[in-house]
ChimeraX commands (.cxc) that place a marker at each C-alpha (Angstrom):
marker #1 position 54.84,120.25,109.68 radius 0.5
marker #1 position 56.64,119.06,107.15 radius 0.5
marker #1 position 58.82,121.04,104.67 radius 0.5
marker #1 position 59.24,119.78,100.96 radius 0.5
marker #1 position 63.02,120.18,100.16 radius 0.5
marker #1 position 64.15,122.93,97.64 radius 0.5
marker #1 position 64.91,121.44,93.96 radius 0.5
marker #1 position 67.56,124.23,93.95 radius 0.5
marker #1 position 69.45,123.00,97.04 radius 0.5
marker #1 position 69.95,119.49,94.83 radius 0.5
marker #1 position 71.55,122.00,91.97 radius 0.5
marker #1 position 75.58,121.77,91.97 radius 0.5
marker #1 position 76.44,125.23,91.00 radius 0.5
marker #1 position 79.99,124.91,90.59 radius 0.5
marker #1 position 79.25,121.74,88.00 radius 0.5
marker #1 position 77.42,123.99,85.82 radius 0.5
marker #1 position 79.42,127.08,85.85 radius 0.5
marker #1 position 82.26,124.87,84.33 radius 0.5
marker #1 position 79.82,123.19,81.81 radius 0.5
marker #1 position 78.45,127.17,80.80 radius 0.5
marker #1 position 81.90,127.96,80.60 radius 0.5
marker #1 position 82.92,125.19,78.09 radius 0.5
marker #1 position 79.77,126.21,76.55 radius 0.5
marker #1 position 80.69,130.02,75.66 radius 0.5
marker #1 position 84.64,128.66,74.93 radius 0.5
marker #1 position 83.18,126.53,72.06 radius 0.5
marker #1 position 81.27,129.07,70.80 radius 0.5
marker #1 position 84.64,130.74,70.75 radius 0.5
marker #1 position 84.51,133.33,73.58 radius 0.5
marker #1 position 87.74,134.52,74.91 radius 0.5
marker #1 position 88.94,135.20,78.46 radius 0.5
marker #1 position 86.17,132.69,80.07 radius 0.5
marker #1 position 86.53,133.13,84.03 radius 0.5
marker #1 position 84.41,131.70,86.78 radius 0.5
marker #1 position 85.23,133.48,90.05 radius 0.5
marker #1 position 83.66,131.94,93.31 radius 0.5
marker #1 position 81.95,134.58,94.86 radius 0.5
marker #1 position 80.45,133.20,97.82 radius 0.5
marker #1 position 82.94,134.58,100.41 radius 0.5
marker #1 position 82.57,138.31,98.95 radius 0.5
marker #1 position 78.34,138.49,98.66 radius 0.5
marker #1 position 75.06,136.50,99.04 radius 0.5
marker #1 position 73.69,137.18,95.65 radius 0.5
marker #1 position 74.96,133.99,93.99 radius 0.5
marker #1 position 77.87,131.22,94.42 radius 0.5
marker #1 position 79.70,132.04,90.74 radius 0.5
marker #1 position 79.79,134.54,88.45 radius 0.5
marker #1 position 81.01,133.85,84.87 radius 0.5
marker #1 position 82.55,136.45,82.90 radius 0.5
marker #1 position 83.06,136.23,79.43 radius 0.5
marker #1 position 83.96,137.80,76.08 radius 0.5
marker #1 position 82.25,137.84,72.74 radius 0.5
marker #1 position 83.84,139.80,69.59 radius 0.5
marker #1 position 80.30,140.68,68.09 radius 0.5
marker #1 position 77.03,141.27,68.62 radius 0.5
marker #1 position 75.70,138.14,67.14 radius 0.5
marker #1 position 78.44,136.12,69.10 radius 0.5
marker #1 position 77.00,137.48,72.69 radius 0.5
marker #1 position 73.58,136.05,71.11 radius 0.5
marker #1 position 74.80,132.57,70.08 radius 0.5
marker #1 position 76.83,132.28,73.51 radius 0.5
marker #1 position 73.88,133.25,75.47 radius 0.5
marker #1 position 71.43,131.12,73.99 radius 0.5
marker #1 position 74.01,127.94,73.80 radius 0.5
marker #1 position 73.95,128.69,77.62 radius 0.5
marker #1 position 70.01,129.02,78.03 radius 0.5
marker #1 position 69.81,126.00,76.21 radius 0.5
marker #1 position 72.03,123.98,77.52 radius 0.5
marker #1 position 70.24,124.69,81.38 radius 0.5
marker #1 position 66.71,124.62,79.98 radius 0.5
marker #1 position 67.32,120.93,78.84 radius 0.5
marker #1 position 68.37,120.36,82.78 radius 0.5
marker #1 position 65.32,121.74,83.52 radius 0.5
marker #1 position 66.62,124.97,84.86 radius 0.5
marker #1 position 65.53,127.84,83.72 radius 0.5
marker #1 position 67.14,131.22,84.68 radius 0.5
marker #1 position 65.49,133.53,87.38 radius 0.5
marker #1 position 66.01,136.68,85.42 radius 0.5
marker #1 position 68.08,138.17,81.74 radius 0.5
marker #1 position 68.88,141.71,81.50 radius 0.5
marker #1 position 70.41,143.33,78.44 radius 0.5
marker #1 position 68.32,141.20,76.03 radius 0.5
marker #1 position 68.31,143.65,73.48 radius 0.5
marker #1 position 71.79,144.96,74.25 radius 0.5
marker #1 position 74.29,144.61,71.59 radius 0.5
marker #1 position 77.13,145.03,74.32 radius 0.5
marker #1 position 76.03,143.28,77.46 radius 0.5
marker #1 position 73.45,140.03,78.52 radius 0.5
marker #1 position 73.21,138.92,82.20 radius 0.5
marker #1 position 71.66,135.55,82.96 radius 0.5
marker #1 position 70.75,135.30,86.44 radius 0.5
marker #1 position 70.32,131.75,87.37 radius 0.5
marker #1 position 70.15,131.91,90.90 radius 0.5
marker #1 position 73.78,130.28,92.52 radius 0.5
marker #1 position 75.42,131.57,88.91 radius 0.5
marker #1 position 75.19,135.10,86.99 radius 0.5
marker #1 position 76.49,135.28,83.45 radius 0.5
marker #1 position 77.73,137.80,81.70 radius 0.5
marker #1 position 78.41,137.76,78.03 radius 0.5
marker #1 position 80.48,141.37,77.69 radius 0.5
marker #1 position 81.93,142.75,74.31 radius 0.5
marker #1 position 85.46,143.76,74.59 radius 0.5
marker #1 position 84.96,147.37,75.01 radius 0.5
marker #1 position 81.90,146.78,77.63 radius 0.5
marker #1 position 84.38,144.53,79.68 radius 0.5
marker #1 position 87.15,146.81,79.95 radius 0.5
marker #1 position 84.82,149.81,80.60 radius 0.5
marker #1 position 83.19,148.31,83.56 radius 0.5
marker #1 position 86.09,145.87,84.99 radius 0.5
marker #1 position 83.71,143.46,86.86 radius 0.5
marker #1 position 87.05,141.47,87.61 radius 0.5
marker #1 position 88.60,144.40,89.32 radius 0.5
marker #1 position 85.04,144.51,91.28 radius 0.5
marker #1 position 85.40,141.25,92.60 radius 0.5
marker #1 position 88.94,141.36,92.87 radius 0.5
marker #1 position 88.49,139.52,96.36 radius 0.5
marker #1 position 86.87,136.77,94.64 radius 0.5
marker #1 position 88.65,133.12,94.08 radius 0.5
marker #1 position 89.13,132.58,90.28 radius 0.5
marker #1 position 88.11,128.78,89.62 radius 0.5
marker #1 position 90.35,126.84,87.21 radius 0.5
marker #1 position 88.03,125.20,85.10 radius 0.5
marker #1 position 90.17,123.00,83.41 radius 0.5
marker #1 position 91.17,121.24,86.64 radius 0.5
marker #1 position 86.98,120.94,87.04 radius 0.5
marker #1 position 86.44,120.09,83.53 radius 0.5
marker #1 position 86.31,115.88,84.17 radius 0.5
marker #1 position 84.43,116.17,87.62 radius 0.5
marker #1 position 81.39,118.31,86.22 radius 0.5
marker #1 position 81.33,115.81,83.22 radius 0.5
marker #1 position 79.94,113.47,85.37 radius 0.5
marker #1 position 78.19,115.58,87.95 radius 0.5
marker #1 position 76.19,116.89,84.92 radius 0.5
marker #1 position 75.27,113.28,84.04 radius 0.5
marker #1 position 74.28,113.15,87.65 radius 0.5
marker #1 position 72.11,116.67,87.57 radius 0.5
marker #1 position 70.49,115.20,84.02 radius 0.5
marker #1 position 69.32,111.95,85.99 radius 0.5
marker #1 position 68.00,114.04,88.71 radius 0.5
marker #1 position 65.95,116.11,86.32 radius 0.5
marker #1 position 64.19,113.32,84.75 radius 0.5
marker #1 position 63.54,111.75,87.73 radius 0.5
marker #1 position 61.79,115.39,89.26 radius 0.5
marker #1 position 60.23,115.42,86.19 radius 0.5
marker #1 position 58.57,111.64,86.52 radius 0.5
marker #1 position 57.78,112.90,89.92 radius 0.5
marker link #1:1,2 radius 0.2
marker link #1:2,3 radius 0.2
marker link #1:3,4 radius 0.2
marker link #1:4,5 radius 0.2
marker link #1:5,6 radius 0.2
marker link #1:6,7 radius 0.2
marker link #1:7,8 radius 0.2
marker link #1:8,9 radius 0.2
marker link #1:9,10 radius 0.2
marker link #1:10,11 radius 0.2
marker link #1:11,12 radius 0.2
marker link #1:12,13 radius 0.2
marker link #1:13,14 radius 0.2
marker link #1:14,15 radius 0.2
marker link #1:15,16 radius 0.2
marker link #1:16,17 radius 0.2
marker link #1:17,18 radius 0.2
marker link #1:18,19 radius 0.2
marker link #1:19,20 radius 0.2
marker link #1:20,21 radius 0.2
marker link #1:21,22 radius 0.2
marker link #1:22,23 radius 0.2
marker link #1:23,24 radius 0.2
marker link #1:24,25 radius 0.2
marker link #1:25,26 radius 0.2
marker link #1:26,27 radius 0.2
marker link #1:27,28 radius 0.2
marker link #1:28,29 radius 0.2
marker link #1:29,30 radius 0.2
marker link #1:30,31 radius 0.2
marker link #1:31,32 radius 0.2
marker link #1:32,33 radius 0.2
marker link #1:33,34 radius 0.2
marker link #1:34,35 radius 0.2
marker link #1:35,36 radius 0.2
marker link #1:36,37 radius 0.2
marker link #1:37,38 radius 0.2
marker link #1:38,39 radius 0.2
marker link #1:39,40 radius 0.2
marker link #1:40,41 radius 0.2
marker link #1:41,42 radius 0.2
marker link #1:42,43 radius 0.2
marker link #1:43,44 radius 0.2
marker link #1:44,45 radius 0.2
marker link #1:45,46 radius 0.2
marker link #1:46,47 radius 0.2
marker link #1:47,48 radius 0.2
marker link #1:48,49 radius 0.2
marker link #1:49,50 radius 0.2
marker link #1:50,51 radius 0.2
marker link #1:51,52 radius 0.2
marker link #1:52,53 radius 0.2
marker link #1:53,54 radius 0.2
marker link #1:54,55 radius 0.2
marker link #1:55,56 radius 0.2
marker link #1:56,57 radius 0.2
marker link #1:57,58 radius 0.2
marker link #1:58,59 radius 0.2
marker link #1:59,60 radius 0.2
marker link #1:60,61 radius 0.2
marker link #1:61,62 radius 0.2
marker link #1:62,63 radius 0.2
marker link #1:63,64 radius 0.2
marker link #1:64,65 radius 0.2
marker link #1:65,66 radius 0.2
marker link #1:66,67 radius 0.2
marker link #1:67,68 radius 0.2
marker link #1:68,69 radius 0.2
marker link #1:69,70 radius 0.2
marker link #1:70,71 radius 0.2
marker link #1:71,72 radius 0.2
marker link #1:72,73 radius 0.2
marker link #1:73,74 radius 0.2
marker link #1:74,75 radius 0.2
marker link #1:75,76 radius 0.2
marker link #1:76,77 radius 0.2
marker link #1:77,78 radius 0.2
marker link #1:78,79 radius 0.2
marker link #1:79,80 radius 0.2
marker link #1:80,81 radius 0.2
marker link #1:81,82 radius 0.2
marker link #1:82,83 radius 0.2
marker link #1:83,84 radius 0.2
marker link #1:84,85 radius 0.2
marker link #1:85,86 radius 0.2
marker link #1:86,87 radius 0.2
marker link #1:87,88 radius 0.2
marker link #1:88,89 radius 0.2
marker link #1:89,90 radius 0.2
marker link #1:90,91 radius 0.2
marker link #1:91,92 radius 0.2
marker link #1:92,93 radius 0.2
marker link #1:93,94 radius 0.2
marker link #1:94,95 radius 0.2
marker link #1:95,96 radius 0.2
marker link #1:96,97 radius 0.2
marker link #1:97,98 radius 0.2
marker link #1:98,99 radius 0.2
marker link #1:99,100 radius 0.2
marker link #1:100,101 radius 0.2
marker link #1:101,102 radius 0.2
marker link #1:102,103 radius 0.2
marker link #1:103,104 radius 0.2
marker link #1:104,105 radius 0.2
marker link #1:105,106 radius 0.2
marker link #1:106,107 radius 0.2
marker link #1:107,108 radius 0.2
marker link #1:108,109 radius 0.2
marker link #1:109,110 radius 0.2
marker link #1:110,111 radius 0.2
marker link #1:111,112 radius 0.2
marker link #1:112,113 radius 0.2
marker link #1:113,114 radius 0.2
marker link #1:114,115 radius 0.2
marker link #1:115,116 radius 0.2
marker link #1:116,117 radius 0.2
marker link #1:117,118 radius 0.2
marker link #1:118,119 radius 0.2
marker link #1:119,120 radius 0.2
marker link #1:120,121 radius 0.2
marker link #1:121,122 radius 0.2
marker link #1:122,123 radius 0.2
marker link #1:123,124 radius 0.2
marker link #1:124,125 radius 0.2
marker link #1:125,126 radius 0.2
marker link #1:126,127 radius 0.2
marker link #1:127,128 radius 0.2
marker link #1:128,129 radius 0.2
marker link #1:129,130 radius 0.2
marker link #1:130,131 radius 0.2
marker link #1:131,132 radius 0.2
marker link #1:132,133 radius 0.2
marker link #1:133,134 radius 0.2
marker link #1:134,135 radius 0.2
marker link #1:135,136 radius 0.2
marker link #1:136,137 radius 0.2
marker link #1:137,138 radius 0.2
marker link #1:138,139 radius 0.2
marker link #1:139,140 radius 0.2
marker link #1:140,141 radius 0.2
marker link #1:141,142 radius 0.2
marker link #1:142,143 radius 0.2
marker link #1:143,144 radius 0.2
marker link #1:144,145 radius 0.2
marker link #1:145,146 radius 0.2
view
């Protein structure tokens, strides 16, 4: 018997935690983190942790996000807080985003959580998910011809 390979196994995780991350920085989030989280749990690789200042910021981050992974083809496994004004998880499977307002991020310290967690510097990762994201975007179109 033959098993048919995972599409998610081909997914770099890492790659597109830095890419979300640029994402909710241009849309003018503060105090972007990725933390690697796969030496503290099994629920996902990276968790992203960012701040918006308003309501209607945690929406446009969030859906500059969705976006950006639904054009890879990737869409997200699960969103909670959809009609939060404080809070939105996107659960994509290897990476869980949270888009926090200020007061919702100091009130329930998810850094101090996963304190044990590595803290990714994504400037330093900025160039190489560049092109690994060109990579993922061929591999997409090719599933898709597929």
């Amino acid at each position: 018997m033959i098993k048919k390979k995972s599409k998610m196994a081909k997914i770099d995780f890492l790659a597109l935690a830095v890419k979300a991350a640029e994402i909710a920085d241009n849309k003018k989030a503060i105090d972007t983190i990725i933390l690697d989280i796969c030496s503290v749990t099994t629920i996902a690789n990276y968790f992203i942790i960012t701040t918006a200042l308003s309501t209607p910021q945690i929406n446009a981050i969030s859906l500059g996000i969705e976006n950006f992974f639904k054009e890879h083809g990737i869409k997200p496994l699960r969103k909670d807080g959809v009609s939060s004004p404080s809070w939105r998880v996107i659960d994509y499977g290897g990476i869980v985003i949270h888009v926090m307002s200020h007061g919702t991020r100091e009130s329930y310290k998810l850094e101090k959580l996963w304190e044990k967690a590595k803290i990714i510097e994504q400037k330093i990762l900025k160039l190489k998910s560049e092109k690994q994201i060109v990579d993922i975007k061929k591999k997409s179109v090719k599933a898709k011809k597929d």
